[in-house]
N, C-alpha and C positions, 0 to 999 in steps of 0.2 A: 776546525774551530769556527762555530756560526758568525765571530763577529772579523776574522780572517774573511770569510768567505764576503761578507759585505764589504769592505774595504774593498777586495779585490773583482767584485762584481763592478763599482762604479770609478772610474779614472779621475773624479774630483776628488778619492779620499787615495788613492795608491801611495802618497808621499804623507801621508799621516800614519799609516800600516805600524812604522815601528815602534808606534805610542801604545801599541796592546801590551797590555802586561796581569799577570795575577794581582791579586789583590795583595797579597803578600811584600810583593815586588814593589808595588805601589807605594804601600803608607810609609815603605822606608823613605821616601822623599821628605817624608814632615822629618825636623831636625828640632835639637834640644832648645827647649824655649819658645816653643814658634805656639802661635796662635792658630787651632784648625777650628771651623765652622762644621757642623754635620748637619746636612740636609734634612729637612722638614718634614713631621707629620706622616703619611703615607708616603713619602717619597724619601724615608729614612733609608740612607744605604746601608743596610744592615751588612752586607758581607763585607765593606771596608771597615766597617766599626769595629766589627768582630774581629779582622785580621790586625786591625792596630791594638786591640787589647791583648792579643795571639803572640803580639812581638815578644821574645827572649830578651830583648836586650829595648825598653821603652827608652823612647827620647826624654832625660829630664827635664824638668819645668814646660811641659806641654797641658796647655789648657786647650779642651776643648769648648765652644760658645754653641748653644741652640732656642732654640722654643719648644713649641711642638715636639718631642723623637717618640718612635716606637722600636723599642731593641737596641738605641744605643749606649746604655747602660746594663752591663748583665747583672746575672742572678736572678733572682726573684724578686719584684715588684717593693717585697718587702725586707730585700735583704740583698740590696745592690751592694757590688762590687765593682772597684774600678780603679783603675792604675793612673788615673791622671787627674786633674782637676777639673773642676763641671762649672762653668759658668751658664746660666739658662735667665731667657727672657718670662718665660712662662714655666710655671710648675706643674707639666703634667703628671701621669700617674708614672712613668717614667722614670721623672727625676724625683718625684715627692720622697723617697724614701731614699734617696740621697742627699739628696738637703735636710732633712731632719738627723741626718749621720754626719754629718758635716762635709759630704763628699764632695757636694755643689754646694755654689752660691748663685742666689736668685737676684737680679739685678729688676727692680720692679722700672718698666719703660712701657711709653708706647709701640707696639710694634712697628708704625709707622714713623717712628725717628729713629729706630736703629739703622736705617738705610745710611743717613746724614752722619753716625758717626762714625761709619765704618768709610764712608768717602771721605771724609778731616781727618781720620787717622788716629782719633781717640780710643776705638775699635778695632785698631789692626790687625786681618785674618791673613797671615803667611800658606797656609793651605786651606784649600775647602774641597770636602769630600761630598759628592752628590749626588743622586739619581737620576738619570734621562732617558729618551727615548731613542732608540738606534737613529744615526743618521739616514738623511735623506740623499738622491743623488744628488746634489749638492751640497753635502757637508754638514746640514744643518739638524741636528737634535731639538726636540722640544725638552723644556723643564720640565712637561708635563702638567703631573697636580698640584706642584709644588713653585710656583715662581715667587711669591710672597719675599722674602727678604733677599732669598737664594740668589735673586736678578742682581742686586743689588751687589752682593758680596762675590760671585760670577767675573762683575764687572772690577771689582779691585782688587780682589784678591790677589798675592803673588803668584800661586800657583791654582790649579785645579786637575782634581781626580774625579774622574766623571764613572759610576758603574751605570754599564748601558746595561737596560732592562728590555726587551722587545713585548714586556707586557705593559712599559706605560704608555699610557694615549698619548698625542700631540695634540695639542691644543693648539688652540689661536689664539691669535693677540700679539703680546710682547714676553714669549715662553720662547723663541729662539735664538740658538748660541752653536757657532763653526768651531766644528770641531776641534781645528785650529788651534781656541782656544784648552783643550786640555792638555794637561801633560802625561797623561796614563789616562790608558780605557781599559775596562775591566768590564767582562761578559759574566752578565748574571740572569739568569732566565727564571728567577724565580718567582709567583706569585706575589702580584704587587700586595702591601700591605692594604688589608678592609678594615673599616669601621663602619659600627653601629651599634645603636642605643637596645637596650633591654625594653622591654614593656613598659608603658607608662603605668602609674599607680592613680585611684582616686583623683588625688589631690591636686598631683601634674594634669592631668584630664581638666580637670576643674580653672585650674589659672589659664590654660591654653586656653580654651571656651571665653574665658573672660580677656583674654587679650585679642581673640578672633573677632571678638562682639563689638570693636570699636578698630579693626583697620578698612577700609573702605572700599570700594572698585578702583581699578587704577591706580592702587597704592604702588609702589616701590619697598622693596622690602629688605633688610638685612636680617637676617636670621644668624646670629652669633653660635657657638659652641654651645652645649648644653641640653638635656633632654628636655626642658621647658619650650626654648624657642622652637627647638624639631619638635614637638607635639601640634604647636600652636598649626604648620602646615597642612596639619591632617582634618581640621576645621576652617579652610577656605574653600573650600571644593564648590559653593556656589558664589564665588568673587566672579567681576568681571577684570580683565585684563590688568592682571597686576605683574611689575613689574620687577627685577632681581639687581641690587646695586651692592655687596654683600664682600667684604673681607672672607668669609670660606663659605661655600656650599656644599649640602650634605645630599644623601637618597632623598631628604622630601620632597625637594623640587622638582623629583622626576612623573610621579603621579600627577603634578598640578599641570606641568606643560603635556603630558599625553593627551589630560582632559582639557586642555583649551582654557584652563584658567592662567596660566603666567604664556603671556604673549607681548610683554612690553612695547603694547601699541601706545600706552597714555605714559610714560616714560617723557619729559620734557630734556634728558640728554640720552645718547645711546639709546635710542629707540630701536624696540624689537630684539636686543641684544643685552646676555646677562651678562654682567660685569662681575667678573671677580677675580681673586689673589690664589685661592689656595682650595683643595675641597679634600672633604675626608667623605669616603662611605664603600660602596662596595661595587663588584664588577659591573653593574646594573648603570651606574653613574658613570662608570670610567668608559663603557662602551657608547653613550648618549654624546659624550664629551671628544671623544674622538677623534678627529679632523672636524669637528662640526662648529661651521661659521656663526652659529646662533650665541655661540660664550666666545668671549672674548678675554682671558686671565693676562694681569695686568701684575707692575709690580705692587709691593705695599702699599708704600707712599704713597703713589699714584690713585689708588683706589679708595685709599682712607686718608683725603683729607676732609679735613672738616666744609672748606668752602664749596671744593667739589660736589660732595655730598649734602648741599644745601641747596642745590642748581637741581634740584630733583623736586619736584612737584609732590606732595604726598608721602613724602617718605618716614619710613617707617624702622624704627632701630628696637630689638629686642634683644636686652643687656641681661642674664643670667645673675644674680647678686647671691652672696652669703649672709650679710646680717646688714638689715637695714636700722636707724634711730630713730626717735622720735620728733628731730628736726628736719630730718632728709638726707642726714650722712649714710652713703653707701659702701659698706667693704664687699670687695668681689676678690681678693686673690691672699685672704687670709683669715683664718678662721679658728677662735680659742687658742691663739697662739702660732696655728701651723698656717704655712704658706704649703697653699693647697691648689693656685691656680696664678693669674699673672692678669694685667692691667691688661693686654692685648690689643684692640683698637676700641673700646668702649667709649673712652671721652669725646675722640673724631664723629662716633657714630651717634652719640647721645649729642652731642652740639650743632654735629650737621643735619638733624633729624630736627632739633629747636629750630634752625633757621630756614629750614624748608618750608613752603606756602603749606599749610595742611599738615604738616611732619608729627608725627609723636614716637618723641623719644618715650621708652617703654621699660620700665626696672622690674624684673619679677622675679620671684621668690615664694618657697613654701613657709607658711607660717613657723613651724616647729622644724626643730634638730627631728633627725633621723627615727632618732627612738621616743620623741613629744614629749619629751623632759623640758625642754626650754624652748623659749621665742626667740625665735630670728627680728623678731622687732623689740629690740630693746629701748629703754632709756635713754642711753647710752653705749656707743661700741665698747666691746672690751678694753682696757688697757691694752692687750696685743691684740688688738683688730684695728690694722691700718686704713684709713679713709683714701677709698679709690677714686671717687666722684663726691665732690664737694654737694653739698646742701641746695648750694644754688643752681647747681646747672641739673639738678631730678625735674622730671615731668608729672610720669603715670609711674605707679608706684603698684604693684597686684603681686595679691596672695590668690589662694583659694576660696577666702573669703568678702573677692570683691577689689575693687579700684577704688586708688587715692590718686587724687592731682593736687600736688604740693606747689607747681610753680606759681610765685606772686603769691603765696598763702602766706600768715604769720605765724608762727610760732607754734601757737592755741590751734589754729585751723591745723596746720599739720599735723600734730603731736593727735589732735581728735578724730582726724581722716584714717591714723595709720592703726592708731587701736580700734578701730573700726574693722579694718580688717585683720588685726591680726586672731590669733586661736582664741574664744572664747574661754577655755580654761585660766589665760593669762592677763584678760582686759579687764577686769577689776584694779587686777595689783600695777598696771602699766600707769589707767588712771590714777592711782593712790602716789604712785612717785612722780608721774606730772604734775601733780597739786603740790606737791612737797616740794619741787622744783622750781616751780613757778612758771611750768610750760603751760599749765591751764586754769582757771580760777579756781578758787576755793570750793564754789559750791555745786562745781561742774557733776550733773550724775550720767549714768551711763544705764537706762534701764531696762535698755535691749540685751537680752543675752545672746539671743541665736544668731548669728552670720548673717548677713546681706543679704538678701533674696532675690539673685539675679533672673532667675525662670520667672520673676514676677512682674520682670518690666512689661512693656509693652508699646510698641510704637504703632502712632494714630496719624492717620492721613485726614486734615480738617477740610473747611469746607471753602475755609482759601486755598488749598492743594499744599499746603507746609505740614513737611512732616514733626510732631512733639513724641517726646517720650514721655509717659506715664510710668514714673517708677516708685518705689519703697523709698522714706524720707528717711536720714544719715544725722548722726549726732550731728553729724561737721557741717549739715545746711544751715544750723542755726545763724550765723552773719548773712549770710543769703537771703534767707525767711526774711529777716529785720530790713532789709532792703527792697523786699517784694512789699513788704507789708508800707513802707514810707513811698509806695507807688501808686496804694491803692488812695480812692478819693474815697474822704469824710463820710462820706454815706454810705460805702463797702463795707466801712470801717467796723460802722454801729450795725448794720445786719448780721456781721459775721459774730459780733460780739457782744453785741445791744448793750453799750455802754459808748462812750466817747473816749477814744483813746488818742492822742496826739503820736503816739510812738507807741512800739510792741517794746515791753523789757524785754533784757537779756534773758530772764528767768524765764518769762513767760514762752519767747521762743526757743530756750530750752524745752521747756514743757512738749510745746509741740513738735518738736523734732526728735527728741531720744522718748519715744516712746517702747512700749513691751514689745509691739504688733501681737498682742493677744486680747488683752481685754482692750486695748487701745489699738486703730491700727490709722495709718496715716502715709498719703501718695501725695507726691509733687508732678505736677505736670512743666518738665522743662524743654526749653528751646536752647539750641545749640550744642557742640561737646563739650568734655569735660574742660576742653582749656577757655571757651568762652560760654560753659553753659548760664544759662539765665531761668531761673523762677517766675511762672508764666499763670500757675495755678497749684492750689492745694483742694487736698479733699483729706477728711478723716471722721471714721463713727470710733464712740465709745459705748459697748457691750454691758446692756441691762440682765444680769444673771436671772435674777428673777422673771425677767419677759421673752427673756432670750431673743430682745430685739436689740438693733444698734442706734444709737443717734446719732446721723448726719450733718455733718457742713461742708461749706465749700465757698473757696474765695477764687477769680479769677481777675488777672491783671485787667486795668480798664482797658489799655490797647490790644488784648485779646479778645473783650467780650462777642460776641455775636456769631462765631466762627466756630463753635460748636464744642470747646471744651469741657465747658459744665455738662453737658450731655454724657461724652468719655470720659471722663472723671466718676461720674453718677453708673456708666457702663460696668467700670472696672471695680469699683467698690461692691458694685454688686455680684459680680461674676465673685471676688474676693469673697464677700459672706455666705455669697448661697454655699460655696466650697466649704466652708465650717459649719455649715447648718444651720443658719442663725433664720430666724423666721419672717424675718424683712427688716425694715428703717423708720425711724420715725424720726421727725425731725420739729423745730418750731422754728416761723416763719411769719416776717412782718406783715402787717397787711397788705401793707402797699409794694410789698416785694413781688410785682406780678411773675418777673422771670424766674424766681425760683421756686413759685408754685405751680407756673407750667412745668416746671424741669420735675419735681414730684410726679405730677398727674400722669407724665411721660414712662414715669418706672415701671409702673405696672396697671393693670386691671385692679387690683382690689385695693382702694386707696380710700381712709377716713377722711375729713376732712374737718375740725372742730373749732369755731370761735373764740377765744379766749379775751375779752376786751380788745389792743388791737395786736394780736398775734392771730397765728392760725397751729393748732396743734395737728402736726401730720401724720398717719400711720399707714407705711405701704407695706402689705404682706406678699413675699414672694409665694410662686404655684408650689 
């Protein structure tokens, strides 16, 4: 027997020797009533689970506790079967159809406090069945993939049933435990458990993109469960040195550190070293991971706490959601009634990610159910759609159709950012129960149909060296607008308007913000991100049918003028019309507005130029 043969190969384990036993032999230690734990995720020990279910004669009143399992519930997926009772932290696909049978109950926790109960004794695990890596000559097994709560419950449990596996890696960190500590080893050589994600669709392509488009060089990154987050990896490929602080890791990370993109040089703790708890994926990760000092697997607690994870510079949390509201309420582990997943470490990572210099906690989600019957952005969560993350603690908020940043926002600003993005099929009727509700004014319009037009941004390098975005203006700029506009001086005022306005209404920056972008099209030039971005400049033409020309304006903050704004503003509007064929701009312009008759003359070669008392009528035809 191979794990005979290792015992008596090294003289540290010869007086452990009599602890081999079958699996069989094993689970008969658990007794009637006792609490067992079963081991984690990929590191499920399937052949003890199976041989406790196998038993003729089950211990009464034995519950078993987990998260994560794959295989410790049999039958099929959708037609579990099981002799004892299921308590689980997390509702994988595992237990879902045991908890909808009544078979398990779902205890909604953070992973990261179930350590705490299980040492006070609220949680008492009389046995735990686990997976490890054969000893070393000194005694020592690693947890492997799986150290996450398993450390924890290792350590207090009364007993422990360890199946050695000689296919799981050992890892570093705080993954080892002497053998000593088990009470039966059980030889199992069979292929560790893999995981991995299907193809991404469309729409998943699409929210990654957009959540790639705003993490930085030198971010830190938590990439949670989920095909969202794992997509989002396959679009950093040109970051510089970013870094891994992450409750599980999956296959994406292994392309990014081959190519020299995750190297946690800029990592302000554990530099140069990924930190994590637990990883799911396939033998491609588990051979990376191996003896290799570069990860360091840590227990839960340890890795997800909120302050820990705020001592990270840039750090970056990408939280998978089920149905977002239209104030900011997020369910992530229940959905039209079913618990379908588990609270996991979301709020440590969403809070630690808030308090990090640079951090953005990150919620994403596809607009529509599965089949595009309904919106994931409701109103309202369902009567049974429990709130996982309160209102207050959301950041960034992404669909398919674009980013909302809710934090510090009110009500109106929210409720207007999130039907922004959510499915244009649905953003009429969302606005209509807003207005009903009192989450937006009465005579809020929304007269954009089509989606956000991220391929439309564009970032400008000025002529002070600071970089601005140039993007598509958002219903939800309008409080922003009315702010940039009480900046401009009196004399911006009446150029842009040729009237005396002391303040923009509400209406009126309505008007200019929720625009078609067809006959109307209209670009903000901002400074900073989404959590302190600022309104720096605008630009918008409205499309003469009959001339098939557009008419120009454009305002620029006074503390940016001279740095070349209006210049890329005037670039990008135009690069914008010549794409729809439009036959040039015309604009009218005060006399005495020298700068924005140069800024004309600059468009193009073929430029009217007509008197009108004291304006100037401008007409520049593109080639």
């Amino acid at each position: 027997m191979e794990l005979e043969k290792i015992f008596s190969k090294y003289p540290a384990l010869k007086e452990h020797q009599a602890r081999i036993a079958s699996a069989t032999e094993a689970v008969r230690l658990i007794q009637p009533g006792n609490n067992v734990y079963i081991g984690a995720a990929c590191a499920t020990p399937r052949l003890l689970a199976h041989a406790l279910e196998s038993l003729d004669k089950p211990p009464a009143g034995t519950t078993l506790f987990h998260f994560l399992t794959d295989g410790a519930i049999p039958g099929k997926k959708e037609e579990a079967q099981t002799k004892y009772a299921h308590k689980c932290f997390v509702v994988g696909s595992d237990a879902r159809s045991a908890v909808k049978k009544g078979l398990a109950e779902y205890i909604p926790i953070s992973l990261a406090q179930v350590p705490r109960l299980i040492e006070n004794g609220r949680i008492p695990i009389d046995v735990a069945l686990i997976q490890v890596s054969p000893p070393d000559e000194f005694g020592y097994s690693s947890l492997g993939v799986s150290v996450d709560v398993t450390a924890a419950v290792v350590k207090y449990a009364k007993h422990v049933i360890a199946e050695i596996n000689p296919n799981m890696p050992r890892t570093m960190g705080e993954s080892f435990v002497h053998v000593g500590r088990f009470d039966h080893l059980v030889w199992n050589d069979a292929p560790l458990i893999e995981f991995g994600y299907a193809p991404a669709d469309e729409a998943t392509g699409q929210i990654a993109q957009h959540i790639a488009s705003i993490v930085d060089d030198g971010s830190t990154l938590q990439i949670g469960l989920g095909q969202i987050p794992n997509e989002v990896l396959k679009h950093l490929t040109d970051r510089l040195d970013l870094g891994v602080h992450s409750d599980v890791i999956t296959d994406g990370i292994v392309d990014l550190i081959e190519a020299g993109v995750i190297t946690g040089r800029a990592k302000s703790q554990d530099r140069r070293t990924i930190v994590a708890s637990y990883c799911m994926g396939t033998r491609r990760l588990y051979d990376l991971i191996d003896r290799n000092p570069l990860f360091s697997f840590r227990p839960i607690e340890s890795v997800c706490d909120a302050h820990t994870i705020s001592l990270q510079n840039k750090m970056v949390s990408i939280t998978q959601a089920l149905a977002v509201d239209l104030t900011g309420q997020v369910c992530a582990d229940q959905f039209e009634g079913e618990f379908c997943s588990g609270i996991s470490t979301q709020l440590e990572f969403l809070r630690g990610a808030a308090g990090s210099p640079g951090g953005k906690p990150i919620v994403c989600l596809k607009s529509t159910t599965d089949n595009g019957k309904a919106s994931r952005i409701r109103l309202s969560l369902l009567e049974d759609e429990g709130v996982a993350v309160a209102r207050s603690d959301v950041h960034y908020v992404v669909t398919e159709y674009g980013i909302a940043y809710l934090f510090g926002k009110s009500i109106q600003e929210r409720a207007l950012a999130l039907i922004e993005i959510a499915h244009p099929d649905f953003r009429e009727g969302l606005l209509e129960k807003a207005k009903k509700h009192g989450y937006v004014k009465r005579g809020q319009s929304l007269r954009k149909k089509s989606a956000y037009a991220a391929k439309e941004e564009r970032s400008v390098l000025l002529r002070n060296q600071k970089n601005v975005l140039i993007r598509p203006v958002k219903t939800s700029d309008t409080p922003a607008l009315e702010q940039f506009f009480q900046r401009m001086s009196r004399e911006d005022r009446y150029t842009r308007f040729f009237r005396r306005l002391n303040n923009l209404s509400a209406s009126e920056a309505q008007h200019l913000c929720s625009v078609d972008q067809d006959s109307e099209v209209a670009f903000l030039a901002v400074s900073g991100n989404g959590e302190d971005e600022a309104i720096i400049g605008s630009a918008c033409y409205f499309v003469n049918p009959a001339t098939n020309l557009a008419e120009v304006a454009y305002m620029v903050s006074p503390q940016w003028q001279g740095v070349g704004i209006g210049t890329a503003m005037q670039l990008r509007l135009m690069e914008h019309a010549k794409s729809r064929r439009l036959r040039g701009f015309s604009a009218i312009i005060q006399t005495y507005n020298a700068n924005m008759i140069n800024l004309a003359k600059r468009a193009c070669d073929d430029i009217t130029i007509q008197r009108r008392d004291d304006t100037y009528e401008v007409t520049m035809l593109f080639e």
